[in-house]
PALUMNU-105247 format. One record per residue: residue in three letters; x, y, z of N, C-alpha, C in turn. Coordinates in steps of 0.2 Angstrom, whole numbers, plus 5000, padded with zeros to 4 digits. Layout:
% PALUMNU-105247
AlaXYZXYZXYZ...
END
This chain:
% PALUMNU-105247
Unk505856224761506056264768506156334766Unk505956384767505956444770506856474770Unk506856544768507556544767507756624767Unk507256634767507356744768506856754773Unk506856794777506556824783506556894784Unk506056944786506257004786506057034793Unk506457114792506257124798505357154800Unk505257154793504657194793504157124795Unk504157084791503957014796503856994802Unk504657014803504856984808504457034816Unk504257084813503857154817503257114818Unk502857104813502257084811502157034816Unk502756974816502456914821502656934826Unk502956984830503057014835502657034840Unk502057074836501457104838500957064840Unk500956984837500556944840500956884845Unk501356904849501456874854501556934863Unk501456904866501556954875502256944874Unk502656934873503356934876503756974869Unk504456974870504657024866505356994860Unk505256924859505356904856505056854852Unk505356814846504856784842505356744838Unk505256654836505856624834505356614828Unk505856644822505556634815506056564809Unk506556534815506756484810507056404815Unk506856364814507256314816507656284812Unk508056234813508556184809508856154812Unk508856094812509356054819509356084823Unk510156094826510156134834510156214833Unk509956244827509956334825509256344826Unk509156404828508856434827508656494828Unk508156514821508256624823507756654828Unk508056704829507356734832507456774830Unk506956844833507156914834506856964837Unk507356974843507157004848507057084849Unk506557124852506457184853506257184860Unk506657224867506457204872506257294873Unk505757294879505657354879505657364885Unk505957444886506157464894506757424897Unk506557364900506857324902507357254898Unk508057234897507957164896508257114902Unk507557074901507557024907508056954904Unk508356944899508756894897509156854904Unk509156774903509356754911509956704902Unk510756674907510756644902510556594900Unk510856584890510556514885510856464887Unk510656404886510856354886511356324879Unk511356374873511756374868512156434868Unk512556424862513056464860512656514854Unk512756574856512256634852512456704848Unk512256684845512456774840511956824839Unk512156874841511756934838511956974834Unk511457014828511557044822510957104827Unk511457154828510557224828510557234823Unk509957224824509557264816509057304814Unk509057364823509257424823509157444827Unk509257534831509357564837510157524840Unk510457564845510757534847510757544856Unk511357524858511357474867511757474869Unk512057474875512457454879512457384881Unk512957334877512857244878513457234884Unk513157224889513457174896513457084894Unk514257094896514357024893514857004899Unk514656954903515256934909515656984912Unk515357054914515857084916515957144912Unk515957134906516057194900515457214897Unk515857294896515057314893515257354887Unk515157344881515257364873514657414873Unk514857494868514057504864514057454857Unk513357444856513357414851512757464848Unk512857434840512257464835512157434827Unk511457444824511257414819511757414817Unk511957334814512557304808513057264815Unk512957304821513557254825513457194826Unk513957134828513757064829514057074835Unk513657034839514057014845514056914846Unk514556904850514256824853514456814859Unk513956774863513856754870514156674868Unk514456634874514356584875513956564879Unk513756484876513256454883513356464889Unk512856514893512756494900513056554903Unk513456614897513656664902512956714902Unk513056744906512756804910512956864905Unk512156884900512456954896511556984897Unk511557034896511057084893511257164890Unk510557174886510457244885510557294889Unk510557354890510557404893510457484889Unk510357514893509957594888509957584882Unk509657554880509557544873508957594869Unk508857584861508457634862507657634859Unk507357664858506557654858506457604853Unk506957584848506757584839507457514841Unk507757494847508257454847507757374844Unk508157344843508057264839508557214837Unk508457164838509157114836508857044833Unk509357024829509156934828509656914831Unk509356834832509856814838509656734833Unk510256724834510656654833510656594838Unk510156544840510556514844511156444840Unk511556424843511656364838511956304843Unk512256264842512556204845512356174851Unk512656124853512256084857512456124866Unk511756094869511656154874512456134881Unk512556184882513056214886513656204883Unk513456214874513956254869514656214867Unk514956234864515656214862516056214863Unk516656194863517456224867517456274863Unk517756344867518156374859518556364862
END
């Protein structure tokens, strides 16, 4: 199984899809992706609990009401099911995204 991933990769298989992400790992209920949205992000919410690392440019992250800047190296996480997106984010903006656990998430 596969065990290192990049972003330069993760670019490349990018380019061969119309939408603006691309899942580059499964395993049981995990999985990576890595998301670059452009102008817009149309995100509706996951049915999992989810992490993001940017990994680069950065954004204004809307999450339930709250809005954080974020940028390359920050983590964020959403629970299943809540209402988040990107905002003025910047030309060069990018994120991996974590989904994980069974869908409509965990107690925390």
């Amino acid at each position: 199984m596969r065990f290192h991933f990049s972003i330069e990769e993760a670019k490349k298989e990018l380019e061969k899809v119309d939408f603006p992400f691309v899942q580059m790992l499964q395993q049981g209920t995990m999985q990576l992706e890595y998301y670059a949205p452009k102008l817009v992000d149309k995100q509706t919410p996951h049915k999992q609990d989810e992490i993001y690392i940017i990994a680069s440019g950065h954004a204004i992250f809307y999450r339930n009401g709250e809005m954080v800047n974020c940028k390359k190296g920050d983590v964020l996480f959403v629970p299943a099911t809540m209402k988040h997106h990107f905002e003025n984010f910047s030309e060069d903006f990018a994120t991996w995204v974590i989904f994980y656990g069974k869908e409509g998430g965990e107690k925390h």
